[in-house]
Each structure stands twice: as structure tokens, then as C-alpha cells.
N, C-alpha and C positions, 0 to 999 in steps of 0.2 A: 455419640459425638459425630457431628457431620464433618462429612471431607472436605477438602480447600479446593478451591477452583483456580487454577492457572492460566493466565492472556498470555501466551508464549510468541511475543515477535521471532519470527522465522527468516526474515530476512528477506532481499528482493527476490530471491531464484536459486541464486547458486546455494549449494548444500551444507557449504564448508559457510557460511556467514551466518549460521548460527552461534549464540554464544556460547559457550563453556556454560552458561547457567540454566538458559534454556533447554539445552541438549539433557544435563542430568533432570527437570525438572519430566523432559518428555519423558525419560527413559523408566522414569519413576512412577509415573501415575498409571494405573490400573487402565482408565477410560481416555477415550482420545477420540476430540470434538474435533470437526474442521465444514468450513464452510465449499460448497461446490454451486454451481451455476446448474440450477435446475434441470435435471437431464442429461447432464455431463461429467464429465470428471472432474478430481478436487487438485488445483492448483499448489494448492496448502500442502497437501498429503504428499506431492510425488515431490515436492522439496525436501521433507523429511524424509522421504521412503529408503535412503541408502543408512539412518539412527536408527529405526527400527530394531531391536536387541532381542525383540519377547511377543507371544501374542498381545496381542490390547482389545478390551471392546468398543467400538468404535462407531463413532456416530455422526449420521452425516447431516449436515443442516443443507436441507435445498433452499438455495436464493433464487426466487424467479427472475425469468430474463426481459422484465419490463421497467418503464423510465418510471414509473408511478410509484412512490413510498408506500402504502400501503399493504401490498401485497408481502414487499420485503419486512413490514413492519412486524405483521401477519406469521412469517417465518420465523422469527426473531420469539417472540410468546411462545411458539411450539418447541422449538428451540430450547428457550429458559427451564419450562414444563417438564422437559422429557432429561434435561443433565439436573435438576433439581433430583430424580427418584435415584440417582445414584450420589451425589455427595449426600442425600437423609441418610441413604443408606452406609455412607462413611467412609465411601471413597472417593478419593482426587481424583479432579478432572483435570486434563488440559486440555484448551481449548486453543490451536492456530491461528499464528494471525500474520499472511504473508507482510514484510515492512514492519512497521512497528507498531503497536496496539491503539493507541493513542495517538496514531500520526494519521488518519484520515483511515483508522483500522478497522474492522467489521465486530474486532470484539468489543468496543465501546458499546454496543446495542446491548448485549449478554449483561456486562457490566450494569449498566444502567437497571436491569431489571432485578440482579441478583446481588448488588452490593450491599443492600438494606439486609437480608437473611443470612449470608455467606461470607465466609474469611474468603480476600481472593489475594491473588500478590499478579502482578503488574510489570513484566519480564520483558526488559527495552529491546529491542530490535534495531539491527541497522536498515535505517528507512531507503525508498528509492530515489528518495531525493537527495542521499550521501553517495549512493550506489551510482546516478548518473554523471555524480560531478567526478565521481573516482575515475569511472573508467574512460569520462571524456578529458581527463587528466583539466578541470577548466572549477579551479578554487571557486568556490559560491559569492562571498565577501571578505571585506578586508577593512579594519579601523572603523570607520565610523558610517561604513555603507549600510543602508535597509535595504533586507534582503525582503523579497516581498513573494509568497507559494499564492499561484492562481490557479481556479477551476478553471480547464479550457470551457463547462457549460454557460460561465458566465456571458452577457451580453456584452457587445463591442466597446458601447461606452463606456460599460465600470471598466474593462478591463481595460482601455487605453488612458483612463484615469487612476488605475494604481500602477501602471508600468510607469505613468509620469514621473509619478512620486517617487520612484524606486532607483538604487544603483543597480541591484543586481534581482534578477527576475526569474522563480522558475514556473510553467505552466504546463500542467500535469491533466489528467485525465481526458487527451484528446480527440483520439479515436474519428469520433466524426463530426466533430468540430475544427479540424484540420484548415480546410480549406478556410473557413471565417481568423482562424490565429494566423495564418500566415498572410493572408492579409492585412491583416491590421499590423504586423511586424514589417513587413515591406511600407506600406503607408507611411509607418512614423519612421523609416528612416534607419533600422535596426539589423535590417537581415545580415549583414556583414559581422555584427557581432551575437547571432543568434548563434546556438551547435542545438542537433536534433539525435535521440537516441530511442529507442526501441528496447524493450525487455533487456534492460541494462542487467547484467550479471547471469543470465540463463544461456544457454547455448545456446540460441538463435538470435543471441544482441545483436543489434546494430547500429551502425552508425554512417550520418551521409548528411551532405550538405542541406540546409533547409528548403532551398529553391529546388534541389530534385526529388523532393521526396510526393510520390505520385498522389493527387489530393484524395483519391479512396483506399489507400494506403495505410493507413495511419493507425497502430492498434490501440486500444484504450491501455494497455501498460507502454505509453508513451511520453515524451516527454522533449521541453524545449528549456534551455536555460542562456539566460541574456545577460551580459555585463554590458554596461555602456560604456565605461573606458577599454573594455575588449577583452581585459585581463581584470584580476582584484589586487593584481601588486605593483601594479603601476601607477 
């Protein structure tokens, strides 16, 4: 009988925002997957690191640190391959997923490769995009608003044609595309109801007006959220 594989959303940072289900499901499984940025330490890991109850064997997936899919793709097969010879072998995996699995999560790539052979289960996470609006205390939407999630990698135009459309707007993965969003958010007229946050929920959150925040500044766990009436309950 082979073992079941767990996408355990972990949550933005903080340790305590894991769920009650995820936490028994980590505490439970023998093997323990997480993703790290090639050459460095695993984000994933030092989130859970205060759950840990038991040895685990543990397996690191290196993501290289290039814009090119490929490579990442490339890690993702070796990845699959190598937590395959432990559930044949018929033990549970879990596998990390900071945010939520499914919300723009790195276990979708695992999934995709291993849901045609394997029982897996699908363990929700609280995303950073609840986590920024919590702790910028600034509701997402309200009644009949579209709420609209942008790639800051996106190009100026799409991106100034789905903030059109939108009441409430959040744009995520900025880093160093900083400079080009806050631009286009001054341009249309916005910054006054922009707020800017930094590794919402880890000990080194932050948070600070848009217009100071310095334009090589910006880390890619960053983040902008815009209402256009300022508030969602007004």
C-alpha cells in the first residue's frame, strides 16, 4: 500500500497561523518535503521549526534562483522522483507550502505530477493575501466589489486595465518591479488609497506609506492593496 502525500498550507510566516489540521497532519507524517531557494535556507522549514515533535526524514527540494521556468520545472521532476520512493514505500509525505497550496503555492507543481499515481489531500492555508489585509487592519471587499490579485511581473498596460475594472486591487509579487507599480498607481490617481506591507506576519513586517518606500527596497514577499472608495464599507 502506498503512503498519501500532504500539500500542507503553512501559512504567511508567523508559526501560530498554521491550522489545527495541518499541524497534526505535519506531526504525523514520517517524511517532510519543503521547498528552499537554491543554496540557501528553507523559508517553509523555519516556519514550522517551533511543531517539530519527532525526528522526520527530510527532504529538500532546491528551486533555482532564475526568472526562466525551466530550470524550476527541471527541479519539480526530481522532486516528484525522489518523494515517489518513499510513499511506494508507504509512507506519508508532507510536503510545505508557505500561504496556501493552491493560492499561487509551489506544491501545485508536485501535485500536477503526482495526482494521477497517489492519494493526496489538499490542507488550505491562510494566504498572504488575508495576512496583508489583517494586519493592515484594511477589509479587501465588500457587496458587490471585484476584487482583482495582480502579478506585479505583469506589463503596465494589462495591469492598468484590470485595476480599471476593479474596486478593490491587490498586487503581489513585487520585489523589483516596484518602481514600474508605483508608478502606474501614482499615474491613475490612486496612491492616497494604496497601503504597502512587507512580510506581513514574520517578525520583520512592515509597513509604511507607498510614496516612501525606497524603489530598491521592495522584497518579493511584498505586497500593495488598493480600494478605490479608501475603505470596503463605505
Amino acid at each position: 500500500m502506498t503512503g498519501k502525500l500532504y500539500g500542507l498550507g503553512i501559512g504567511p510566516g508567523d508559526p501560530d497561523l498554521i491550522t489545527v489540521k495541518a499541524l497534526k497532519a505535519l506531526q504525523n507524517c514520517p517524511v517532510l518535503a519543503y521547498p528552499a531557494l537554491e543554496g540557501g535556507d528553507s523559508l517553509a522549514r523555519s516556519i514550522i521549526e517551533p511543531h517539530l515533535n519527532s525526528p522526520k526524514t527530510e527532504v529538500t527540494i532546491n528551486i533555482p534562483m532564475t526568472v526562466a521556468r525551466e530550470p524550476a520545472q527541471a527541479a519539480y521532476d526530481i522532486a516528484a522522483e525522489e518523494l515517489s520512493t518513499y510513499l511506494d514505500a508507504g509512507q506519508d509525505v508532507a510536503v510545505l507550502c508557505e500561504g496556501d497550496p493552491f493560492f499561487y503555492g509551489s506544491f501545485m507543481y508536485l501535485f500536477g505530477r503526482l495526482t494521477e499515481k497517489y492519494e493526496i489531500e489538499v490542507i488550505p492555508g491562510v494566504s498572504s493575501l488575508t495576512a496583508c489585509a489583517g494586519a493592515l487592519q484594511m477589509p479587501l471587499s465588500a457587496r458587490n466589489d471585484i476584487l482583482t490579485v495582480l502579478p506585479a511581473p505583469l506589463d503596465p498596460a494589462t495591469l492598468k486595465d484590470r485595476i480599471e475594472e476593479a474596486q478593490s486591487i491587490a498586487i503581489m509579487k513585487i520585489g523589483r518591479h516596484f518602481e514600474k507599480v508605483r508608478d502606474l498607481i501614482e499615474e491613475m490617481g490612486l496612491l492616497d488609497k494604496a497601503s504597502y506591507i512587507e512580510r506581513a506576519s514574520m517578525a520583520n513586517q512592515r509597513i509604511m506609506p507607498l510614496q516612501d518606500v525606497p524603489k530598491d527596497a521592495a522584497p518579493y514577499f511584498s505586497m500593495i492593496l488598493i480600494h478605490k472608495r479608501g475603505q470596503a464599507w463605505i
